[in-house]
DRENDO-1510 file (C-alpha; in Angstrom, 1 decimal, always signed):
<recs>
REC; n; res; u; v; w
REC; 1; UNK; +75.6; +74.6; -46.7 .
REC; 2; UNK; +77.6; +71.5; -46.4 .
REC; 3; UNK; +76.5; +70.9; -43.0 .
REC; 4; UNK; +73.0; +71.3; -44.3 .
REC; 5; UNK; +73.6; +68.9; -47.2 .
REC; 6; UNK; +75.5; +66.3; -44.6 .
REC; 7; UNK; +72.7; +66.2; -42.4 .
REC; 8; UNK; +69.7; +65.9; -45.1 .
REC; 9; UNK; +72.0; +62.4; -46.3 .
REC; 10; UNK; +72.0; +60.7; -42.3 .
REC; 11; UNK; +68.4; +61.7; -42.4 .
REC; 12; UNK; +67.6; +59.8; -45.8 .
REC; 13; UNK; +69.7; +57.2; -45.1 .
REC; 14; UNK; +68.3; +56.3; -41.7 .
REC; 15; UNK; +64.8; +56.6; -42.8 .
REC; 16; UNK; +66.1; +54.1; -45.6 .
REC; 17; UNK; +67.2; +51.3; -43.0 .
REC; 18; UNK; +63.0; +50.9; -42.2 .
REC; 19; UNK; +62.4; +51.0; -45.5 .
REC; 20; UNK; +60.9; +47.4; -47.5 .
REC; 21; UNK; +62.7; +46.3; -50.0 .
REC; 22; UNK; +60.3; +47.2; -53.4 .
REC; 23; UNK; +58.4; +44.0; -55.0 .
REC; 24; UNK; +61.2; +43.9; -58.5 .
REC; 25; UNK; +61.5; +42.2; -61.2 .
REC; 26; UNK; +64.3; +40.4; -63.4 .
REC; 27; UNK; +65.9; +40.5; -66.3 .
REC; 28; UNK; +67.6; +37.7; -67.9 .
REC; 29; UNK; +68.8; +36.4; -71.7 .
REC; 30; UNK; +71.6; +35.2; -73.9 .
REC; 31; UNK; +74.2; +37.3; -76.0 .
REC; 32; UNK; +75.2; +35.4; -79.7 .
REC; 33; UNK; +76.6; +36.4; -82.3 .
REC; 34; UNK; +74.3; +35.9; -85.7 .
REC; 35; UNK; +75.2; +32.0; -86.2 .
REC; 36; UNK; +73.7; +31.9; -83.0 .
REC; 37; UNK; +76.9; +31.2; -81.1 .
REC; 38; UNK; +77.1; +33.0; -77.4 .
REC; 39; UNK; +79.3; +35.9; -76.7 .
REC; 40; UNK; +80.8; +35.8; -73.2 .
REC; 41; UNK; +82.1; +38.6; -72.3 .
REC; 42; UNK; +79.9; +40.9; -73.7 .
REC; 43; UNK; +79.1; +44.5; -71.4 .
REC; 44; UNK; +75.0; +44.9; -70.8 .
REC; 45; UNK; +73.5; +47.7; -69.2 .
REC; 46; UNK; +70.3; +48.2; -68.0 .
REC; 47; UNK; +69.1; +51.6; -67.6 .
REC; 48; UNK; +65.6; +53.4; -66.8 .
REC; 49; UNK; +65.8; +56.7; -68.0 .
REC; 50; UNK; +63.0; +58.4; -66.6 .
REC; 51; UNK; +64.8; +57.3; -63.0 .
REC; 52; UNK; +68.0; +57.8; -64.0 .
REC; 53; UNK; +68.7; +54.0; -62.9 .
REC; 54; UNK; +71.6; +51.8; -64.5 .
REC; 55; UNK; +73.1; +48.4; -64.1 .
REC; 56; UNK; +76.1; +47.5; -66.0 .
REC; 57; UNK; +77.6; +44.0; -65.7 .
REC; 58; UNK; +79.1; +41.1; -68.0 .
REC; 59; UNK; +77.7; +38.1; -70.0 .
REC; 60; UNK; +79.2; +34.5; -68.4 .
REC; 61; UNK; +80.9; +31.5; -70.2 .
REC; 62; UNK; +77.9; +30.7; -71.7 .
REC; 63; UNK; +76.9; +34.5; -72.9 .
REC; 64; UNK; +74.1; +34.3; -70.2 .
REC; 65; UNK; +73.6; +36.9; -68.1 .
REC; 66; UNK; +71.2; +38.0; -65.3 .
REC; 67; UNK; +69.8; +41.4; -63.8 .
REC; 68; UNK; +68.4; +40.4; -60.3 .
REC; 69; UNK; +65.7; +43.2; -57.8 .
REC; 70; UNK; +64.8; +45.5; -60.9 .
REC; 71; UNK; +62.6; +48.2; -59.9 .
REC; 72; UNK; +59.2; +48.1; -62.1 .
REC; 73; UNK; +59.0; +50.3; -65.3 .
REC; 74; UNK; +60.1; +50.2; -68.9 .
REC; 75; UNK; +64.0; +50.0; -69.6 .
REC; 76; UNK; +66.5; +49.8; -72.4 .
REC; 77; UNK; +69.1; +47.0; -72.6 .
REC; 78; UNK; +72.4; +47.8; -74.3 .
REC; 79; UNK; +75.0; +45.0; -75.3 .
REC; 80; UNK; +78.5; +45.2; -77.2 .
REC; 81; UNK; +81.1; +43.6; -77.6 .
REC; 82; UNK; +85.2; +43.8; -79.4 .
REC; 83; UNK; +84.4; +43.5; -83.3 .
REC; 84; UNK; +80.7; +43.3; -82.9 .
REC; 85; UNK; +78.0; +46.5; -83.5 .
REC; 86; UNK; +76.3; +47.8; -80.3 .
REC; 87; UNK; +72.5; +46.9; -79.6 .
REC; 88; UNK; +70.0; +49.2; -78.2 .
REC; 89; UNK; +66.8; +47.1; -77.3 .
REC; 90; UNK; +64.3; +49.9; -75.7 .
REC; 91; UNK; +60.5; +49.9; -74.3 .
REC; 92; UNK; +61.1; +46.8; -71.9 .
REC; 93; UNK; +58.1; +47.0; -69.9 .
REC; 94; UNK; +58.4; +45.3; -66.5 .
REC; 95; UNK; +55.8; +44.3; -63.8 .
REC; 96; UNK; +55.7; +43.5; -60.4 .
REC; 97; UNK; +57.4; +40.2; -60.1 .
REC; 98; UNK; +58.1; +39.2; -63.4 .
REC; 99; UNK; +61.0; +37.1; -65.0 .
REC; 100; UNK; +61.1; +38.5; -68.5 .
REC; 101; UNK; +63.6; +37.1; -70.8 .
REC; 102; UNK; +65.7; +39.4; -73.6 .
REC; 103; UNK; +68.1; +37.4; -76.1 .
REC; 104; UNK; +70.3; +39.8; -77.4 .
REC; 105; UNK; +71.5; +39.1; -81.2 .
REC; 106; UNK; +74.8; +41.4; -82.3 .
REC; 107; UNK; +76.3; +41.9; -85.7 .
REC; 108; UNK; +79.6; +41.4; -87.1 .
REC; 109; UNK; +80.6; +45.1; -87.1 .
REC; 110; UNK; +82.3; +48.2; -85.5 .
REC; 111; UNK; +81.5; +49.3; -81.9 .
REC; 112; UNK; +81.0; +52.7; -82.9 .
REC; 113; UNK; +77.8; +51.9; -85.1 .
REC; 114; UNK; +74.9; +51.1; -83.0 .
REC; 115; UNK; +71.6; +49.5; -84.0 .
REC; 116; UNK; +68.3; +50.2; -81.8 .
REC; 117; UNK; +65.2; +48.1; -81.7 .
REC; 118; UNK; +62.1; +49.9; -80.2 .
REC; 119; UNK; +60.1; +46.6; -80.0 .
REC; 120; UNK; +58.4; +45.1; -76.4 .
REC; 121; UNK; +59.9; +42.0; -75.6 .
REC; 122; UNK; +57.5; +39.3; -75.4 .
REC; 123; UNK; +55.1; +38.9; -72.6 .
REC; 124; UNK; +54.7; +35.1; -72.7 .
REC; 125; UNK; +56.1; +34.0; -69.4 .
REC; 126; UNK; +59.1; +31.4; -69.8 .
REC; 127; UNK; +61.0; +31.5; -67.2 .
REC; 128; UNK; +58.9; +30.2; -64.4 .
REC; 129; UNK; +55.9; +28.3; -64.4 .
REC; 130; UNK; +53.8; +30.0; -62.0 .
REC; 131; UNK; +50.7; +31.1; -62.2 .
REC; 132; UNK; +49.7; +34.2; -62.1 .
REC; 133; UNK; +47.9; +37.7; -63.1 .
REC; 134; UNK; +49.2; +41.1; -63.5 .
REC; 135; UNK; +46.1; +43.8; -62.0 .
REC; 136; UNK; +47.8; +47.0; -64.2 .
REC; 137; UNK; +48.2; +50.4; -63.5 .
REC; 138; UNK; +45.1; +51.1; -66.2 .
REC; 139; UNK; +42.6; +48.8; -64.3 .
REC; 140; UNK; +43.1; +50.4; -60.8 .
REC; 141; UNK; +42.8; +53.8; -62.2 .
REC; 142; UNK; +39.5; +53.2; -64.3 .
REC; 143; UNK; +37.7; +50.6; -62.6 .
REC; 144; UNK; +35.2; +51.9; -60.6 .
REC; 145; UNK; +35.9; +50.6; -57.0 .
REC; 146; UNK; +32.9; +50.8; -54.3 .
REC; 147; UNK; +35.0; +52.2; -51.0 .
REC; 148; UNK; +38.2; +52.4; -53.5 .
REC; 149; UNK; +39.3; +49.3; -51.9 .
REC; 150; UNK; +42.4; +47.6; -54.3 .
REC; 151; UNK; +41.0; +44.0; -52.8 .
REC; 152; UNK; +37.7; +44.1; -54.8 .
REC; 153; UNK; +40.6; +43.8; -58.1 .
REC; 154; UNK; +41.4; +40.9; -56.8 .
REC; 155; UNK; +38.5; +38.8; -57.9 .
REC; 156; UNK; +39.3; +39.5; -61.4 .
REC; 157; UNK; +42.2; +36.6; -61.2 .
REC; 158; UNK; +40.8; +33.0; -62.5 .
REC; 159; UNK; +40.3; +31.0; -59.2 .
REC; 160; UNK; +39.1; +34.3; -56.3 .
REC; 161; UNK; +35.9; +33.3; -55.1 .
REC; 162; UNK; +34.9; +36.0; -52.1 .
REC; 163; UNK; +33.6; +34.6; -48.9 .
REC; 164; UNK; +29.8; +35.8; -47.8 .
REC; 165; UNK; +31.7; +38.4; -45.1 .
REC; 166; UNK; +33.9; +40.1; -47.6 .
REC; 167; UNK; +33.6; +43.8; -47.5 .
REC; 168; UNK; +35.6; +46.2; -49.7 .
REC; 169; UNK; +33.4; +49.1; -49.5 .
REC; 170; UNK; +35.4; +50.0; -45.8 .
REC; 171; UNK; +39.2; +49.5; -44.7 .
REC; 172; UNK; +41.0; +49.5; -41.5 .
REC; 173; UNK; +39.7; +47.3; -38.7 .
REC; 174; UNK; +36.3; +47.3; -40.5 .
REC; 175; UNK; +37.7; +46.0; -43.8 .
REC; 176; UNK; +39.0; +42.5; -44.3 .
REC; 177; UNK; +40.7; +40.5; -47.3 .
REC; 178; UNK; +38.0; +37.5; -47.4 .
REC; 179; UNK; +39.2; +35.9; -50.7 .
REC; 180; UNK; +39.7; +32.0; -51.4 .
REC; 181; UNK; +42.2; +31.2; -54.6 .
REC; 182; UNK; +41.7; +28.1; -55.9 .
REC; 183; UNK; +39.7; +26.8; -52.8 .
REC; 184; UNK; +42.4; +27.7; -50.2 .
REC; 185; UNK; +41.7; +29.2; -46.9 .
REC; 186; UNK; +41.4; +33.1; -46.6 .
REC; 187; UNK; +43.6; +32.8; -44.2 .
REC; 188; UNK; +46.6; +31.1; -46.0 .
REC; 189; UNK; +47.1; +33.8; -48.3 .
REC; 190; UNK; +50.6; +36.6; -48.3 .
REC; 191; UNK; +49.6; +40.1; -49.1 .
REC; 192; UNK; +52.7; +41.8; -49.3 .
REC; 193; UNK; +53.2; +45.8; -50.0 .
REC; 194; UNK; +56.6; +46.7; -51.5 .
REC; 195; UNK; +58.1; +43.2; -50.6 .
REC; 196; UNK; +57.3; +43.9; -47.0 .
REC; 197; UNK; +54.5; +41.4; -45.2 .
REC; 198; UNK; +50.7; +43.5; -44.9 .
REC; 199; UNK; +48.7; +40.9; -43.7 .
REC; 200; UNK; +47.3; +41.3; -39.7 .
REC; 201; UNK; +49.4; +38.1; -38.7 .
REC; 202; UNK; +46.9; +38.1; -35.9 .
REC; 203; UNK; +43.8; +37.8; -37.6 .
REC; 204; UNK; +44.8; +37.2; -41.0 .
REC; 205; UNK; +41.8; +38.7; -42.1 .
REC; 206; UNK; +42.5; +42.4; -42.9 .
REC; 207; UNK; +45.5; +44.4; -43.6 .
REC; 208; UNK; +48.2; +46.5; -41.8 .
REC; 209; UNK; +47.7; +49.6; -44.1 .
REC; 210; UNK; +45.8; +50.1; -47.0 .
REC; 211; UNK; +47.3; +51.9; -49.7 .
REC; 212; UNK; +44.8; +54.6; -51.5 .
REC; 213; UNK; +44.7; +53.5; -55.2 .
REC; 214; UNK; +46.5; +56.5; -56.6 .
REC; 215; UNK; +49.6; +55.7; -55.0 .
REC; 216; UNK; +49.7; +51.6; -56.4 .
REC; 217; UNK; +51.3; +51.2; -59.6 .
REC; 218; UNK; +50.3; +47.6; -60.0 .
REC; 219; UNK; +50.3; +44.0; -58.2 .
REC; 220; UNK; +51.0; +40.5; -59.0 .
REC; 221; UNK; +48.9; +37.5; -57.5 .
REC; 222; UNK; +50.4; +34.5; -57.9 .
REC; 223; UNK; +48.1; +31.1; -57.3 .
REC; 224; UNK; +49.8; +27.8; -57.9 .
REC; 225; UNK; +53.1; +26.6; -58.6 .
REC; 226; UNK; +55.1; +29.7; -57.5 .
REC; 227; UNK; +58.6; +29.7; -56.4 .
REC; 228; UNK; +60.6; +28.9; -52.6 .
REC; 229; UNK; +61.1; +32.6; -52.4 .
REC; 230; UNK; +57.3; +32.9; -51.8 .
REC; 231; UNK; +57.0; +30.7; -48.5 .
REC; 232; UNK; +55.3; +31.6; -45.2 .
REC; 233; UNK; +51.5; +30.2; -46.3 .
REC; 234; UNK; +50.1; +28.0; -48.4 .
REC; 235; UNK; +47.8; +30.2; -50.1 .
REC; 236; UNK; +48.0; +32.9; -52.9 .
REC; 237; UNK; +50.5; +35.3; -53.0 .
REC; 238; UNK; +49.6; +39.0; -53.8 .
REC; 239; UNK; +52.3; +41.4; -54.1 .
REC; 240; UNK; +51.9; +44.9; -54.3 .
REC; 241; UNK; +54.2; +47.6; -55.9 .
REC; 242; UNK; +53.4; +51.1; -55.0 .
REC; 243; UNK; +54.5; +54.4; -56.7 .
REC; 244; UNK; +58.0; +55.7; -57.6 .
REC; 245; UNK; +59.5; +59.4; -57.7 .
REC; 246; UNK; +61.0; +59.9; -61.2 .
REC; 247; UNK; +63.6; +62.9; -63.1 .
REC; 248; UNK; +60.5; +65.4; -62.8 .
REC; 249; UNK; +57.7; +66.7; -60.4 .
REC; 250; UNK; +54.2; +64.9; -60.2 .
REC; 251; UNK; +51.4; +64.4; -57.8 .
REC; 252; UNK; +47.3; +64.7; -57.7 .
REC; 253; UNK; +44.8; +66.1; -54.9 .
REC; 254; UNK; +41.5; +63.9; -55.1 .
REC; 255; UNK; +38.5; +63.9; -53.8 .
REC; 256; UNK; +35.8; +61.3; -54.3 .
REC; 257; UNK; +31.8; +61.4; -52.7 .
REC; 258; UNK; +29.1; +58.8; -52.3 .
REC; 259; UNK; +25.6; +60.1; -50.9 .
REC; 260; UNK; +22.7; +58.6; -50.3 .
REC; 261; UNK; +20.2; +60.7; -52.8 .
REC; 262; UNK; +20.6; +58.2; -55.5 .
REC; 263; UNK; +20.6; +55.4; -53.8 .
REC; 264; UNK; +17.5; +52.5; -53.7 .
REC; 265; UNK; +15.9; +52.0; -50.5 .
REC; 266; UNK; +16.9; +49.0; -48.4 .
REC; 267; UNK; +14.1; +46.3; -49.1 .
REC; 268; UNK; +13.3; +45.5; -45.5 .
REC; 269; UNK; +13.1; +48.6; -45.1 .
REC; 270; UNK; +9.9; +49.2; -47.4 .
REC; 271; UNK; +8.4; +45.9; -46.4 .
REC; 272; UNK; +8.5; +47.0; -42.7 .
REC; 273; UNK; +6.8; +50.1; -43.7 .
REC; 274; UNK; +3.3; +48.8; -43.7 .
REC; 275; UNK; +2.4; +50.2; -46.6 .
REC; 276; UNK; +3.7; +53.9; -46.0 .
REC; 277; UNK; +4.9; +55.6; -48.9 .
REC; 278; UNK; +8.4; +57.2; -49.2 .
REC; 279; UNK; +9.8; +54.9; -46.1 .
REC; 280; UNK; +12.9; +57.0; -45.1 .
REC; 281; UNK; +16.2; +55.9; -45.9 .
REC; 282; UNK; +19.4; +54.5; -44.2 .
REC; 283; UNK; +21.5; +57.7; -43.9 .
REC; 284; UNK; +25.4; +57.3; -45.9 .
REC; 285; UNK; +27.7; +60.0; -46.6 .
REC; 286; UNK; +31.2; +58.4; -47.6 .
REC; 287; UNK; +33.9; +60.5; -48.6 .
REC; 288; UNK; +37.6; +60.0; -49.0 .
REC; 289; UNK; +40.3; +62.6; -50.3 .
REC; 290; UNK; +43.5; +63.0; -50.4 .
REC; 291; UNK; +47.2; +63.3; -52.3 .
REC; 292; UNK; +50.1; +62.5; -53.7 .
REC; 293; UNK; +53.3; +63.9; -54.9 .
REC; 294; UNK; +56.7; +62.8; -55.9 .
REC; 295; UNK; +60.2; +63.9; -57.6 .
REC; 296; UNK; +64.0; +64.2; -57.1 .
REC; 297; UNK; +65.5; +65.0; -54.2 .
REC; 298; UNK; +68.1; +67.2; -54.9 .
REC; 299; UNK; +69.9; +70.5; -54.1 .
REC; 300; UNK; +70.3; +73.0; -57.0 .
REC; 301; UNK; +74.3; +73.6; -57.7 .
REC; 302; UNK; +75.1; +71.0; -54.7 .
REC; 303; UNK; +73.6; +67.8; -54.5 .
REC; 304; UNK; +71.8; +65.7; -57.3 .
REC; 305; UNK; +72.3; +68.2; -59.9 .
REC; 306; UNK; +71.6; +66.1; -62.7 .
REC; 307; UNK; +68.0; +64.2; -60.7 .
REC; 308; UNK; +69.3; +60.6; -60.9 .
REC; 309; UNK; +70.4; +59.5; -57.7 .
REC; 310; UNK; +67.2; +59.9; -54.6 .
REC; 311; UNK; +64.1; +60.0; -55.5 .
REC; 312; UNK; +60.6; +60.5; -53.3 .
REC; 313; UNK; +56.8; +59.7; -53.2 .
REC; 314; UNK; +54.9; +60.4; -50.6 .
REC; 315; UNK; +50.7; +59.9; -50.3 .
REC; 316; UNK; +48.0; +60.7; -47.4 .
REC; 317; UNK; +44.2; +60.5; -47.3 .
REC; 318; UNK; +41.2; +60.6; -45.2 .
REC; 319; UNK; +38.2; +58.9; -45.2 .
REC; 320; UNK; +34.8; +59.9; -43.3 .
REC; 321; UNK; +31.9; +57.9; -43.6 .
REC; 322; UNK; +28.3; +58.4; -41.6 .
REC; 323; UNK; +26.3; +55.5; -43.0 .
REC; 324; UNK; +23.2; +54.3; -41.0 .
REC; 325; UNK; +22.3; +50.6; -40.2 .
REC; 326; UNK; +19.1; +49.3; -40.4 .
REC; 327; UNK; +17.9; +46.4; -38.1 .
REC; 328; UNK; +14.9; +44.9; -37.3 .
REC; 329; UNK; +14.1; +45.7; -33.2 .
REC; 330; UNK; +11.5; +45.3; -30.6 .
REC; 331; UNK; +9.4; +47.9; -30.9 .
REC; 332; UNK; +6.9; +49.1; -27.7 .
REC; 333; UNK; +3.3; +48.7; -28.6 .
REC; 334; UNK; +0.1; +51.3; -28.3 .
REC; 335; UNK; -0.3; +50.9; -24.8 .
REC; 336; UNK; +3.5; +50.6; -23.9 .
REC; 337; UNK; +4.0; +53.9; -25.2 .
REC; 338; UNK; +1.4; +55.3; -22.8 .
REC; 339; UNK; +2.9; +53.3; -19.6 .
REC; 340; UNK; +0.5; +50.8; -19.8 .
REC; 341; UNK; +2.5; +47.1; -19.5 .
REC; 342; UNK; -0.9; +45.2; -18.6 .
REC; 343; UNK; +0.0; +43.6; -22.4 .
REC; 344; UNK; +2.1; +41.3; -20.4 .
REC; 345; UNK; -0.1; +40.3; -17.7 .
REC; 346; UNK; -1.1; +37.0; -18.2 .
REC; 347; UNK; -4.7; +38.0; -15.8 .
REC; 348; UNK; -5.4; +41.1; -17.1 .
REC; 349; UNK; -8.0; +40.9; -20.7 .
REC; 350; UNK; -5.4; +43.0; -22.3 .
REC; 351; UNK; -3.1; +40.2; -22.4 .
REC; 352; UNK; -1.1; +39.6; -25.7 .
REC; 353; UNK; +1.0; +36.9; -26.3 .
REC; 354; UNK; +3.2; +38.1; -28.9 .
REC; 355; UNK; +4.0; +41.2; -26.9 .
REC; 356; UNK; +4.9; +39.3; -23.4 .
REC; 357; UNK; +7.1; +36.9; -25.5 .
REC; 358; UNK; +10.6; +37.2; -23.9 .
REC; 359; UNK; +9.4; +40.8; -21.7 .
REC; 360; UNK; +10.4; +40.3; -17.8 .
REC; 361; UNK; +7.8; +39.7; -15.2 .
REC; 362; UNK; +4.2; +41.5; -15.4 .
REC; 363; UNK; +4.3; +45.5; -14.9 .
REC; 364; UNK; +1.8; +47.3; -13.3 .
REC; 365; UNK; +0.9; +50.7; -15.2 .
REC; 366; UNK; +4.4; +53.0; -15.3 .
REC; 367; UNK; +4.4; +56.2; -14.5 .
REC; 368; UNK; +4.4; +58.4; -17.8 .
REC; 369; UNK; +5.4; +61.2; -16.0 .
REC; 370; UNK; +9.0; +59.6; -15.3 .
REC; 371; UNK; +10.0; +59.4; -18.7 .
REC; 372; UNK; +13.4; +60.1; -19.6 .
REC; 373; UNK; +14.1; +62.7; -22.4 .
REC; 374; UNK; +16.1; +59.7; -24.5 .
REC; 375; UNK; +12.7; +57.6; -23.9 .
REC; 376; UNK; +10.7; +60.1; -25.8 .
REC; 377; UNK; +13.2; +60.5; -28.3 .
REC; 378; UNK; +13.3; +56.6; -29.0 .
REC; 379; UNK; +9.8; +56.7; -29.2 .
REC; 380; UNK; +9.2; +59.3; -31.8 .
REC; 381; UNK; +11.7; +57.8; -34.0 .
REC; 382; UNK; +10.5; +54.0; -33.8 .
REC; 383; UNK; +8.2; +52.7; -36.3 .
REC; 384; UNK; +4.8; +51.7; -34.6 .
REC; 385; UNK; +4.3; +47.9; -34.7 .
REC; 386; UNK; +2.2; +46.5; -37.7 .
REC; 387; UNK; -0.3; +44.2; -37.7 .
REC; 388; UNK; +2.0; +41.5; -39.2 .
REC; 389; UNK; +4.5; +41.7; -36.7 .
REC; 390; UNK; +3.0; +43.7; -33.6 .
REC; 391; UNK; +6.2; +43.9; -31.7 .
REC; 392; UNK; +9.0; +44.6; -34.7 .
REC; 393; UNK; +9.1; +46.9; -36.9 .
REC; 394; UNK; +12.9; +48.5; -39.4 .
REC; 395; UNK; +14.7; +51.3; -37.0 .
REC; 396; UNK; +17.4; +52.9; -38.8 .
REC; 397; UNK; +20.4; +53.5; -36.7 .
REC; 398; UNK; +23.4; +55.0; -36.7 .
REC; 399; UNK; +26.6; +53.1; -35.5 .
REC; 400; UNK; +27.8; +55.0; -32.6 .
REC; 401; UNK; +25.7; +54.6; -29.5 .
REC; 402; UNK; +26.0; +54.5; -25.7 .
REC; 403; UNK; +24.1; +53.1; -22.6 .
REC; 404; UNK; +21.6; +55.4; -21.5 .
REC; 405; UNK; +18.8; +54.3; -18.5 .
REC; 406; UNK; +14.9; +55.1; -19.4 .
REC; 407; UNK; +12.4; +54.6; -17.3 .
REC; 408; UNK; +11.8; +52.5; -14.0 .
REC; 409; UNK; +8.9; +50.4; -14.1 .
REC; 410; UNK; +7.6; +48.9; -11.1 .
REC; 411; UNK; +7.1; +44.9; -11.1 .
REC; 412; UNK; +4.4; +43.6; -9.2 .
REC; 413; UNK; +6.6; +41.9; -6.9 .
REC; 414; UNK; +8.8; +43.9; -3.8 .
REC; 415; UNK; +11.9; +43.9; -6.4 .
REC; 416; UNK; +12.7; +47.1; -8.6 .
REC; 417; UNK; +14.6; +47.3; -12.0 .
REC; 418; UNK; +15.7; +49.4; -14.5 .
REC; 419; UNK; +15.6; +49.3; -17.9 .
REC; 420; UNK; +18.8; +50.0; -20.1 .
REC; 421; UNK; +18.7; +51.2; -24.3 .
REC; 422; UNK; +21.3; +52.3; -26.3 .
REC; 423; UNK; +20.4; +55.7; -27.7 .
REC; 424; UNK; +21.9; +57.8; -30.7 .
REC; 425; UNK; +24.0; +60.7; -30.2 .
REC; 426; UNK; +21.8; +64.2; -29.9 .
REC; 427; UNK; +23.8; +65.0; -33.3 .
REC; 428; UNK; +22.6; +62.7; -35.3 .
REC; 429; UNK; +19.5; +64.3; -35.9 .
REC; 430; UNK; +19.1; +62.4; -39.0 .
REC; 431; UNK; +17.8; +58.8; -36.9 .
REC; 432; UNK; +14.8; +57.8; -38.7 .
REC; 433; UNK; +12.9; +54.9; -38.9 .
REC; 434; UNK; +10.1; +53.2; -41.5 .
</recs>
């Protein structure tokens, strides 16, 4: 068993060399007496009791005293001192970031009595004078996000205008962070996870790993007038915190669904219809699930008996999303379908303009008999060309495509070519078009 127990602690503690250092916060504020002259000397401790976490030091010359890298949560600060009644000051909630000031007042008294005060210290920000905005625990879990995408929060801060490209409704190398604070570049913005850097240094436009909002327990963005420890840009500085283990068990399994049956149809979509009823729709199935879980990490009767040392949280989801595109594409007309290019021919009396615009030289009549099976299957899923616009017309597509070759027309010079569309995948049977 010890073996067992020595080789679970060089496993923790290697993993905890690649770990990032947590966004914390700090404590700081004056011990006096009740004339209002300062203590030093005085013993404050800091402790979280749900993590089992404590701090304990000693107030200065000037009865000052500072906590420095506080992990987020609510805490309870203890001071006492020689002739002087102890203070308990609980329910100190701290975010992401913060600075938060707590003046500690003792009374001439024994250090066996104690006095409690279950009272939130204040939240007006003293201590620095940056600017900045707290997006809570409460408002990630019960705004509804499109694509559950923690950057669409962002725009709630005074100052986040989105650029026209922003999308939050996808992440990964589809996603991308296009936010301007104050009229700063999108580019010159830190977006930090856990005190470790998350922005794409090579593109600066989307992240290294996005967090699924169950496991975020808040963020800080910071705008203006922040503080040397937040160099590297010039931009805003967001700074994530993500999820702790505590003292007991907890997790979720989620699962959340977007279809397309209650979704509007795309307006280009219906005005490409000419005038046909129920124009089909772009195709989107998005789902994402996933979970989370976290405690102690401990060994009954050997290690951690008391689940206040090691803690872990650990999170993992998926996300599939089938969501059709719809684009507005050269479409072939009436007698194009049929092999017949003579459309293009600026001699024959079928000429057209519109259709020869930007078609290679004249064709002579194709061969139908040569058409490819992908040919006929573009054809009976394109939209037949309206009188408005004889050679467009809405295709709905979906994203994944390859090159395929259709069929080989005959100029009427010496010179053959080939003719190259992208096709859909036989799958996706759901390809429809207005």
């Amino acid at each position: 068993m010890r073996k067992v127990v020595n080789f679970i602690f060089i496993a923790l503690f290697c993993a905890c060399l690649t770990v990032w250092a947590q966004d914390t916060a700090q404590i700081v504020g004056t011990v006096t007496d009740a004339s209002g002259a300062v203590i030093p000397g005085a013993k404050v401790t800091v402790t979280d009791p749900q993590r089992g976490y404590t701090r304990e030091l000693t107030t200065n010359s000037a009865g000052a005293y500072v906590v420095s890298a506080v992990p987020i949560g609510t805490y309870n600060v203890t001071a006492e001192a020689t002739g002087f009644q102890k203070l308990v000051q609980s329910g100190i909630t701290l975010s992401v970031g913060q600075i938060q000031r707590v003046d500690v007042s003792l009374k001439v008294g024994q250090v066996t009595q104690e006095v409690t005060v279950a009272a939130n210290a204040p939240v007006v920000q003293t201590e620095t004078a940056a600017i900045s905005d707290v997006i809570t625990g409460t408002q990630i879990s019960n705004l509804n996000l499109n694509g559950r995408n923690f950057v669409t929060l962002a725009l709630l801060v005074p100052g986040a205008a989105p650029t026209n490209d922003l999308n939050t409704s996808t992440v990964g190398v589809y996603g991308n962070n296009s936010i301007s604070f104050n009229g700063g570049r999108t580019q010159y913005n830190n977006w930090e996870i856990d005190g470790g850097n998350n922005t794409d240094e090579g593109s600066a436009g989307t992240f290294n790993t996005y967090p699924n909002l169950d496991t975020i327990a808040e963020f800080r963005i910071s705008t203006s007038n922040y503080g040397a420890d937040m160099g590297k840009h010039a931009g805003a500085t967001i700074e994530v915190a993500t999820k702790s283990g505590t003292r007991t068990f907890h997790g979720d399994a989620f699962e959340y669904a977007r279809r397309d049956w209650m979704d509007a149809n795309p307006f280009f979509v219906n005005r490409g219809a000419q005038g046909v009823d129920n124009a089909p729709k772009a195709p989107l199935s998005q789902h994402e699930y996933g979970y989370t879980i976290g405690g102690p990490v401990y060994i009954p009767g050997h290690y951690n008996t008391d689940k206040s040392k090691i803690f872990f949280y650990w999170s993992e989801d998926w996300r599939k999303i089938l969501q059709g595109q719809t684009i507005s594409s050269g479409v072939p007309s009436v007698r194009q379908r049929n092999g017949d290019f003579s459309e293009c021919d600026s001699a024959s009396p079928n000429f057209n303009s519109v259709v020869a615009s930007g078609s290679p030289p004249p064709l002579r009549r194709a061969k139908t008999r040569r058409r490819s099976p992908t040919t006929a299957f573009v054809l009976r899923r394109a939209s037949s060309p309206g009188p408005s616009a004889p050679v467009t017309a809405p295709v709905i597509a979906l994203p994944v495509t390859v090159a395929s070759t259709v069929d080989e027309c005959e100029p009427s010079g010496s010179r053959s070519s080939r003719v190259i569309v992208t096709r859909w995948p036989a799958r996706c049977a759901s390809v429809t078009a207005a």
